[in-house]
Backbone as numpy.savetxt, mean C-alpha at the origin, in Angstrom:
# Nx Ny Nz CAx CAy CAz Cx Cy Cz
17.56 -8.72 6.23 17.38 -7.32 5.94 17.03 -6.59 7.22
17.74 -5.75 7.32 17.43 -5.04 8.55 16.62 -3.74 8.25
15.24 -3.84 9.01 14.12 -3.23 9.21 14.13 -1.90 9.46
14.73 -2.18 10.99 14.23 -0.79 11.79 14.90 0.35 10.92
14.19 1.99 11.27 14.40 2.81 10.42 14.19 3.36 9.01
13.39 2.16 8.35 13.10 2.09 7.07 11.43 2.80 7.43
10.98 2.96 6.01 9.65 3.46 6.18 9.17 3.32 5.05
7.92 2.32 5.61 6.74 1.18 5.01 5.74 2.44 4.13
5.05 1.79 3.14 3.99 2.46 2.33 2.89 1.05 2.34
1.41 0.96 2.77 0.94 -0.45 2.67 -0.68 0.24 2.25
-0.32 -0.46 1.39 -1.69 -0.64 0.13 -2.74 -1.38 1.14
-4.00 -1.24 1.03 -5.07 -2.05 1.58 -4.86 -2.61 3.29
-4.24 -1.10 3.61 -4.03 -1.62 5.25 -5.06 -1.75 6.13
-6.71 -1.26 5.84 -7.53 -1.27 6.56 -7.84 -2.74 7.40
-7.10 -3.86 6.74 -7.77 -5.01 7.40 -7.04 -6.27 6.73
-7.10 -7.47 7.43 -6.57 -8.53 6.28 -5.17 -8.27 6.62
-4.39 -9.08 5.45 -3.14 -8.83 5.71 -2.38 -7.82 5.26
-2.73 -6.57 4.57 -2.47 -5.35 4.99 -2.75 -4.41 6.46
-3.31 -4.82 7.38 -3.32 -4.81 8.17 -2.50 -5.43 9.57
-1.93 -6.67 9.23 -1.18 -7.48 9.73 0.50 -6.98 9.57
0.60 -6.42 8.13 1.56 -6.14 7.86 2.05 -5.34 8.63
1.11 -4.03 8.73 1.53 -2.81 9.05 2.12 -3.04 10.63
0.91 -3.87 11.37 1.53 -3.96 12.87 2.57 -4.80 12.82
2.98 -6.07 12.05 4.67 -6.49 12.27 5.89 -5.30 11.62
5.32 -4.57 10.97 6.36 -3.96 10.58 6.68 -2.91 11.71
5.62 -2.59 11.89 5.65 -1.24 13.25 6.25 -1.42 14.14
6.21 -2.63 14.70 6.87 -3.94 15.90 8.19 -3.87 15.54
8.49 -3.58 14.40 10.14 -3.88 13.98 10.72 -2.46 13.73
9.89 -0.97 14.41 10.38 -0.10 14.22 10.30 0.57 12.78
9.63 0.02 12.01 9.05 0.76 10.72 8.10 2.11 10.76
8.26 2.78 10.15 7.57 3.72 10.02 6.15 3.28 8.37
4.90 3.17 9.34 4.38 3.18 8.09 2.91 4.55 7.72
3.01 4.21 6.19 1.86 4.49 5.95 0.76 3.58 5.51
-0.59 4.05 5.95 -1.63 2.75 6.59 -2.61 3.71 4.97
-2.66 2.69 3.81 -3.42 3.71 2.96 -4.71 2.64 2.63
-5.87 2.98 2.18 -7.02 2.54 1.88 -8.06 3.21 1.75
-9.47 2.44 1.75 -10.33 3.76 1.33 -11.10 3.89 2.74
-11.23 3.21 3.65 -11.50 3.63 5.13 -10.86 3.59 6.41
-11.21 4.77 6.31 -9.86 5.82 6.87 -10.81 5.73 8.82
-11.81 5.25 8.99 -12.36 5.27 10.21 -11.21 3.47 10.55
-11.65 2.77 9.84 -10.38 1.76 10.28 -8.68 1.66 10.68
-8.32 2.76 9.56 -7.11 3.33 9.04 -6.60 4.08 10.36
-7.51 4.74 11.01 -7.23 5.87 12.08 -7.52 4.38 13.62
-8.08 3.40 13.55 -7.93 3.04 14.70 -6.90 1.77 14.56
-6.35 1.40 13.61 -5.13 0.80 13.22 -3.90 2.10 13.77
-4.15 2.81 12.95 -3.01 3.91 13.76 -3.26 4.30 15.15
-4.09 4.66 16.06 -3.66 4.24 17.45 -3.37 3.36 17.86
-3.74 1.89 17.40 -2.97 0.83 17.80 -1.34 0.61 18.06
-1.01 1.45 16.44 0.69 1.57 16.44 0.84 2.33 17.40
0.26 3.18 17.22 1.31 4.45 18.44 1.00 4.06 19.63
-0.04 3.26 20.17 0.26 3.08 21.92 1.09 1.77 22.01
1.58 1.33 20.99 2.63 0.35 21.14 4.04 0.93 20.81
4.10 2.39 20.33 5.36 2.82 20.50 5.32 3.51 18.98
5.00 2.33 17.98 5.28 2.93 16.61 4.76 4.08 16.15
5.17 4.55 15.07 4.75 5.58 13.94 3.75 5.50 12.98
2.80 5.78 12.48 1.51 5.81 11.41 1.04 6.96 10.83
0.58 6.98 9.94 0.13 8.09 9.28 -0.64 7.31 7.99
-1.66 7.86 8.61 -3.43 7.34 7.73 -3.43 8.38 6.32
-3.65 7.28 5.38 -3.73 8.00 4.14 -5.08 7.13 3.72
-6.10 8.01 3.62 -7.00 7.59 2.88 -6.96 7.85 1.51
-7.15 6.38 1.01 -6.84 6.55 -0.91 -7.58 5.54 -1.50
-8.41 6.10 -2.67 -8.51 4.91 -3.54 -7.45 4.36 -4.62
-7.09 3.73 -4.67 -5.83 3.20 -5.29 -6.23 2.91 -7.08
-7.60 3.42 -7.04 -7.95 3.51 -8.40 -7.97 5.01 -9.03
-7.59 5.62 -8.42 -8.07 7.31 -8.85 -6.18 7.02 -8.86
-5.51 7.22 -9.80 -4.38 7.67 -9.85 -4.39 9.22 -8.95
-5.08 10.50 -9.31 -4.65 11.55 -8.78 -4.65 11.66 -7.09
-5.31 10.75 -6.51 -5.37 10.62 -5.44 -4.20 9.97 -4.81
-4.23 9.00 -5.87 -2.99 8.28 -5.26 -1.38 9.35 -4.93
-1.34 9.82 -6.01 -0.39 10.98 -5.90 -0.46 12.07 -5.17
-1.51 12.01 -4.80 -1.78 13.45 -3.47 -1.02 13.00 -2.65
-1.63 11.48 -2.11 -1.40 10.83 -0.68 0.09 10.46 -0.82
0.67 10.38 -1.85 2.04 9.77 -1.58 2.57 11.06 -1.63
2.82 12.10 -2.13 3.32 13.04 -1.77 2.59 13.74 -0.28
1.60 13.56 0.14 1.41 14.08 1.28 2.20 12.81 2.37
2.41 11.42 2.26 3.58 10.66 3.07 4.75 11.08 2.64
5.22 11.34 1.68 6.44 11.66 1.65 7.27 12.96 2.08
5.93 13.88 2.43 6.66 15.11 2.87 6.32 14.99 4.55
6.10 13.74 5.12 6.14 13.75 6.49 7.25 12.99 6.52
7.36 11.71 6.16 8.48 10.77 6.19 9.80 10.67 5.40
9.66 11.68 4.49 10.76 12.15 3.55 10.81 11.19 2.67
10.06 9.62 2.54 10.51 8.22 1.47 9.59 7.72 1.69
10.05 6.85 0.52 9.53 5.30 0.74 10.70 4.06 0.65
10.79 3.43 1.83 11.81 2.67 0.86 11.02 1.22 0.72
9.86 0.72 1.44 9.18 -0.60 1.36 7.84 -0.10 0.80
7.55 -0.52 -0.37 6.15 -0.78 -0.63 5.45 -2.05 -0.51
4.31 -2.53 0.04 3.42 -3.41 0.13 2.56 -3.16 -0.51
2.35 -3.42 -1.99 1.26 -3.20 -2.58 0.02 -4.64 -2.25
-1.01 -4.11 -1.57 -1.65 -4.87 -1.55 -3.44 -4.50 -1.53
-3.68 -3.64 -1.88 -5.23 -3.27 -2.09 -5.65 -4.22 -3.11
-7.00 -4.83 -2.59 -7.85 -5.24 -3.57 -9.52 -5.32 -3.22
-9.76 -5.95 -4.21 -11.21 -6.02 -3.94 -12.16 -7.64 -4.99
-12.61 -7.64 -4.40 -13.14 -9.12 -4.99 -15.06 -9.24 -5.06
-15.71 -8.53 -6.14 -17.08 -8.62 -5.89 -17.56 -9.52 -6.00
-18.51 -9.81 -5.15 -19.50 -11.77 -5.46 -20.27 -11.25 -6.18
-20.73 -12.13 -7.07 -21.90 -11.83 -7.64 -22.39 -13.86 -8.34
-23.74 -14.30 -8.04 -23.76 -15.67 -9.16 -23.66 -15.42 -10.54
-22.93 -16.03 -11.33 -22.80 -16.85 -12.66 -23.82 -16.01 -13.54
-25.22 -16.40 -13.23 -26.22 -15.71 -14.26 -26.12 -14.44 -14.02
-25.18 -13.34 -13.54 -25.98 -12.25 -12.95 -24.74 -11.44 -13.03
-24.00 -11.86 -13.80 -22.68 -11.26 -14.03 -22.48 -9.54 -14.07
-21.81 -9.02 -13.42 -22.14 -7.35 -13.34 -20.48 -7.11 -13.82
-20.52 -6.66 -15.34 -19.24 -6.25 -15.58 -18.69 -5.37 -15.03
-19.36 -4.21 -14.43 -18.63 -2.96 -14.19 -17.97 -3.46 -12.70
-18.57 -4.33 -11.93 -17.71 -4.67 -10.54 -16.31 -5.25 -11.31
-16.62 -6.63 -12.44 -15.13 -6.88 -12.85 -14.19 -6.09 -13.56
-14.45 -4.86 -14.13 -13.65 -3.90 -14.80 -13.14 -3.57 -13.56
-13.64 -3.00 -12.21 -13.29 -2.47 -10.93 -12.27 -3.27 -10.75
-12.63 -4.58 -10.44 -11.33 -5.78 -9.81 -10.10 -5.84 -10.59
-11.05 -5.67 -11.85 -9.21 -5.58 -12.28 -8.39 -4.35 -12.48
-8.99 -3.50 -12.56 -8.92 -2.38 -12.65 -7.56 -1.97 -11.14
-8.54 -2.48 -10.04 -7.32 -2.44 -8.74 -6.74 -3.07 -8.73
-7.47 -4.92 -8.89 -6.00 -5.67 -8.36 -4.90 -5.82 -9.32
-5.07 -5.42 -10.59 -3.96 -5.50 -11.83 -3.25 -4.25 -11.99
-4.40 -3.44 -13.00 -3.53 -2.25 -13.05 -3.28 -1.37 -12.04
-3.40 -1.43 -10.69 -3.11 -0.52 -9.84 -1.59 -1.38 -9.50
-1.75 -2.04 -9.76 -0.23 -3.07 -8.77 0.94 -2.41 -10.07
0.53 -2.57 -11.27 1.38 -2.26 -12.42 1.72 -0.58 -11.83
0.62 -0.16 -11.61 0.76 1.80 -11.72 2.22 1.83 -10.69
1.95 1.11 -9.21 2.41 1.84 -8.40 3.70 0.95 -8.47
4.59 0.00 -9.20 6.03 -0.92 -9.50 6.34 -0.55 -10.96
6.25 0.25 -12.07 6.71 0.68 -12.82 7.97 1.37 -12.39
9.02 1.30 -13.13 9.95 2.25 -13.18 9.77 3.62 -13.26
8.94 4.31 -14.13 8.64 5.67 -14.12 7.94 5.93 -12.88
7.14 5.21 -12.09 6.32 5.31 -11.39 6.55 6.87 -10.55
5.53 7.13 -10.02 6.28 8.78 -9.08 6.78 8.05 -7.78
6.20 6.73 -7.42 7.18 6.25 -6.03 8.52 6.09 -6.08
8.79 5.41 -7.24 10.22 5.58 -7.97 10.80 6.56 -7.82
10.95 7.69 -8.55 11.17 9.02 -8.24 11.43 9.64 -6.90
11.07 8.80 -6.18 10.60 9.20 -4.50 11.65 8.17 -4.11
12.66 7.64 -4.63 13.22 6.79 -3.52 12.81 5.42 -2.93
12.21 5.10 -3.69 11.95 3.70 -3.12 12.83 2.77 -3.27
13.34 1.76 -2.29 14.24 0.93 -2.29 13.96 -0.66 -2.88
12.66 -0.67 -2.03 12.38 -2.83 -1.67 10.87 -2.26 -1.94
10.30 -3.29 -2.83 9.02 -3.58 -3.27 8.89 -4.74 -2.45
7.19 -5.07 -1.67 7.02 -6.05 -1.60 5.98 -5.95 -2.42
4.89 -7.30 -3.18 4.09 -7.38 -4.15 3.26 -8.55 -3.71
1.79 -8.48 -3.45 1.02 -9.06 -3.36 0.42 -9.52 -5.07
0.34 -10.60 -5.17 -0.11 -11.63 -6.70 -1.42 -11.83 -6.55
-1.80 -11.84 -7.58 -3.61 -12.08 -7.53 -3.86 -13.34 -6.94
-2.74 -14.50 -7.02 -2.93 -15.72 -6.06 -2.44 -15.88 -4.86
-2.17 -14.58 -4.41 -1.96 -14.55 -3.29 -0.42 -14.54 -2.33
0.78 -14.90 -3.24 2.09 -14.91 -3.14 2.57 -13.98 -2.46
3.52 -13.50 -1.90 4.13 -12.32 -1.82 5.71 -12.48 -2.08
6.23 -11.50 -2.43 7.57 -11.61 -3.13 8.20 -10.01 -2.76
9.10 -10.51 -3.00 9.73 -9.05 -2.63 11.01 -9.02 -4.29
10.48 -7.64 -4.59 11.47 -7.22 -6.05 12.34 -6.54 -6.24
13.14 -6.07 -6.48 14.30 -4.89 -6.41 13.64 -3.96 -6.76
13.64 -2.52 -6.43 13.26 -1.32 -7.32 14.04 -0.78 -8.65
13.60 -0.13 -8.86 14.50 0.90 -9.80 14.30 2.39 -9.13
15.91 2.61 -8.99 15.64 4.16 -8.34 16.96 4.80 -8.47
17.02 6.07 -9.22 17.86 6.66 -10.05 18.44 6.86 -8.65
19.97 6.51 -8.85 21.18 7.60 -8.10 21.79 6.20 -6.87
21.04 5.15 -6.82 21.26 4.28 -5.72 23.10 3.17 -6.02
C-alpha cells in the first residue's frame, strides 16, 4: 500500500504506540492527526514531525465525549480535507487491587476501549461520511488489523 500522500487520524497518539505510529507514518510522508487528551505531549510530538519534515496537527480529544470527538474531526478535516487511515487506538487501563474494585474507572475502560472503537468504525460513523478509506484497529489484546471502510461513492 502506498503511503505517501494519504492522511493519518491516530487515536491515543500522546505516547505508546500511538505515538510510534504517528512518527512512522510521518517518515512515510503521511499527514497526521496526533489526537488525545494531552495536548502538552500532543504539541511536542508535533514538533518532532515537523523538524523532520512532516505534517501534524494536535487535536486534543477525549475520545469519550462523542461531541468532542466531532468538533476535532471536523476541525482535521477542514485542514486536511480527509481521512483516509484511521488508527484507532486510545485507551486506558485503571489499577486498582481485587478488594477495592472501583466500578466507575471500569465503566470508563470500557466505555473507551470498546465503545469508543465501535463509535469511531461504524458505517454511519461521521468519519465515514468524511471519506475514510483504510481503518487500522487496535483489539483490546492488543492485535492490530487493518479493515476495509465503508464509504459512500468509492
Amino acid at each position: 500500500m502506498q503511503l505517501q500522500g494519504k492522511v493519518a487520524l491516530i487515536t491515543g497518539a500522546s505516547s505508546g504506540i500511538g505515538k510510534a505510529t504517528a512518527i512512522k507514518l510521518a517518515e512515510a510522508e503521511v499527514k497526521v492527526g496526533l489526537a488525545a487528551r494531552r495536548a502538552e505531549k500532543l504539541e511536542s510530538l508535533k514538533r518532532q514531525i515537523e523538524s523532520n519534515g512532516g505534517e501534524a496537527k494536535v487535536l486534543e480529544m477525549d475520545v469519550s465525549n462523542p461531541a468532542d470527538v466531532n468538533s476535532k474531526i471536523a476541525e482535521f478535516i477542514s485542514v486536511f480535507g480527509r481521512v483516509d487511515i484511521l488508527f484507532n487506538n486510545a485507551g486506558v487501563m485503571p489499577v486498582s487491587e481485587i478488594d477495592q474494585f472501583k466500578i466507575d474507572e471500569w465503566h470508563a475502560m470500557v466505555d473507551t476501549n470498546l465503545a469508543r472503537v465501535i463509535l469511531f468504525t461504524q458505517p454511519q460513523s461521521f468519519l465515514c461520511r468524511c471519506s475514510v478509506r483504510d481503518y487500522a484497529w487496535k483489539s483490546a489484546r492488543g492485535t492490530i488489523s487493518v479493515l476495509p471502510a465503508y464509504s459512500p461513492g468509492l
